[in-house]
Each structure stands twice: as C-alpha cells, then as structure tokens.
N, C-alpha and C positions, 0 to 999 in steps of 0.2 A: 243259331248264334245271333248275338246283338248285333247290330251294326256299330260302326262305333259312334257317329253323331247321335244314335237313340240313346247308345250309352252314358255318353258325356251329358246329356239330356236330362237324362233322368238321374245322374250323379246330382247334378247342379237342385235339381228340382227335389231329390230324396234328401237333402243337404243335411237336415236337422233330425232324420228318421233312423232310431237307435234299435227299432222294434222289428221289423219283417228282414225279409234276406235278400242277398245279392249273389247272383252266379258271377262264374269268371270272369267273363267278359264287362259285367256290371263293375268289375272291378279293376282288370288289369285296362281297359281303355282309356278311363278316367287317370290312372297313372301313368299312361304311355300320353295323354294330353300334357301333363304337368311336367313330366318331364322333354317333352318340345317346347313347351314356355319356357321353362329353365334354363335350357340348352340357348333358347333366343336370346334370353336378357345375358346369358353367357358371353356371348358371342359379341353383343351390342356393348359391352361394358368393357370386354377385351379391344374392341375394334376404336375404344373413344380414348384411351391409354397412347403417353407418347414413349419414348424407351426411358427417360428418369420418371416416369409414373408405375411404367408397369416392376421396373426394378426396384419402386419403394413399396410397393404391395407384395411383391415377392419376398422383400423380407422381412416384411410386416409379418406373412404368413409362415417363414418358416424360425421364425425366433421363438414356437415351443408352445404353451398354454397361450390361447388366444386371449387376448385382456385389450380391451377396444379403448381405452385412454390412449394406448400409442399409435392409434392410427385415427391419422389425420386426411379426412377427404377432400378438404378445400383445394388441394392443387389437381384435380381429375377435373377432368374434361366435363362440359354439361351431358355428354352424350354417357358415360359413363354414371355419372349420379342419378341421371335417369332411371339407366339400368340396375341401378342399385336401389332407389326409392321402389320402382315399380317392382324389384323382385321380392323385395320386403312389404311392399301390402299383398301382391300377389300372394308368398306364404301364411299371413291374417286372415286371406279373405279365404283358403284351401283347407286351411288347419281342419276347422270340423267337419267337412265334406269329404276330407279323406281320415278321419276317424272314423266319423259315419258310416262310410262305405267298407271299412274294414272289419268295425263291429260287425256290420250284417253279414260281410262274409265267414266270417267264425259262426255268427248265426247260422248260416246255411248250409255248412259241414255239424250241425249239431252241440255247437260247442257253446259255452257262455261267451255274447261278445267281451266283457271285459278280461279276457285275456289277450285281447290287442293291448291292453294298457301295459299288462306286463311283459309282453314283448316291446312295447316302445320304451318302456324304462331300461329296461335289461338290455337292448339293445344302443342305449348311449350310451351302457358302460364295455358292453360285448359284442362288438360290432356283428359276427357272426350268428346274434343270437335273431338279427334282422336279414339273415339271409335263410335263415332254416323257416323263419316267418313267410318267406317270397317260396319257398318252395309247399310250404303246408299249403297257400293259396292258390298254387297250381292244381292242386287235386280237387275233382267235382266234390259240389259238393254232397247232401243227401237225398234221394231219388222218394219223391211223394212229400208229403206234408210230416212237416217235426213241430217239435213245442212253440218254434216262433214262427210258425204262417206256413202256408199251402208255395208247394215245389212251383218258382217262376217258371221253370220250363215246360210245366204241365204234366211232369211225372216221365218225363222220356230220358233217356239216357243223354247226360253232357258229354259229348264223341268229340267235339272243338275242341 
C-alpha cells in the first residue's frame, strides 16, 4: 500500500496525467488530504464569525437556490474571508488533480476514464449518483497490465 505523503506526492506531481492508472490508495489519500483542508478552512471561517454573522449566513444558506447577489461578505471577520478566499483557490488549484486522479482510477479498474465526467455531471443533479461513484472506487482495480499501462502494484493482488 502507498504511504499516504507518497501518495499526495505523486497526486500533486501526476496532476495533468489523464493516461496511466491510479490504485486506491493513489486515490482515496489524496481525497482524505482535501478533505482536512476543507474541514480546516471550515473550521477557520466558523471560528472568525460573530453570532449576527454566523446567523446572516445561515440564512443566506437556507433561503433555497443559492444565488450569490444576496450574500454580502463585507461584514465577516478578516479571519473568515481568509478562509473563504483560500478555500476557493484551494478548489482552482484541486479541480484537475482530482479529475486526474479519478480518470486514472476508472483507468485502472479497465474502464474508459471519461466516465468520471458523467458521474460528475449526474451527480450534481443526483446526488447518489456520487456515492455509488465512492463505492466503484473502493474495488481494486485490474490485476496485471490493461489497455492503459502496466498494473502499479506489480501484478499482486490489492489486499488494503
């Protein structure tokens, strides 16, 4: 099994690479990274909120179809905007590192990667359609070399 700093490694480094394959670990670490940054600027954005801040984003959030004219960030805390700028380039700078990394893993169960795309489509309108997605990625992928590149594990069986 990968370690996980090899794997966030070599996510970071495969960033652009739509071609060869990713085992599980190549995949779910790199997600289990993102989402502790996520969880961080969560936390850092909740923690910079005073109680007329956090109750105007509450119902910023729950007044229906999100429509960004009516929310206004000037009155949050610099500790909060922060958390807010930085989690919004953090998602620019991820976007195709974890497309990347998803193509290849559809590569590496045999599959065309472009059907990540249409689980990411389908999945903004069906939310369940990105959990049956999280579950196909749990299964090893193909054992030996398929049409896009020789087995990373070296042909042994993924037992992790």
């Amino acid at each position: 099994m990968t370690p996980p700093n090899v794997a966030v490694y070599f996510w970071i480094r495969q960033a652009f690479d739509f071609r060869s394959r990713s085992t599980r670990a190549d995949y779910w670490w790199p997600q289990l990274f993102v989402l502790f940054v996520y969880t961080g600027l969560i936390i850092l954005f909740v923690s910079g909120l005073n109680v007329a801040q956090s109750e105007a984003v509450l119902a910023w959030a729950e007044s229906g179809p999100q429509d960004f004219t009516g929310l206004d960030i000037s009155p949050l805390g610099s500790l909060s905007k922060f958390a807010l700028t930085s989690g919004i380039v953090f998602m620019i700078l991820t976007f195709i590192p974890i497309l990347s990394v998803s193509w290849r893993r559809f590569q590496d169960m045999g599959k065309p990667g472009w059907l990540h795309i249409l689980f990411l489509v389908a999945g903004s309108m069906i939310p369940f359609v990105s959990v049956i997605e999280y579950i196909w990625f749990a299964f090893p992928g193909t054992n030996g070399p398929n049409q896009y590149g020789p087995d990373k594990r070296g042909g042994s069986p993924d037992i992790y």
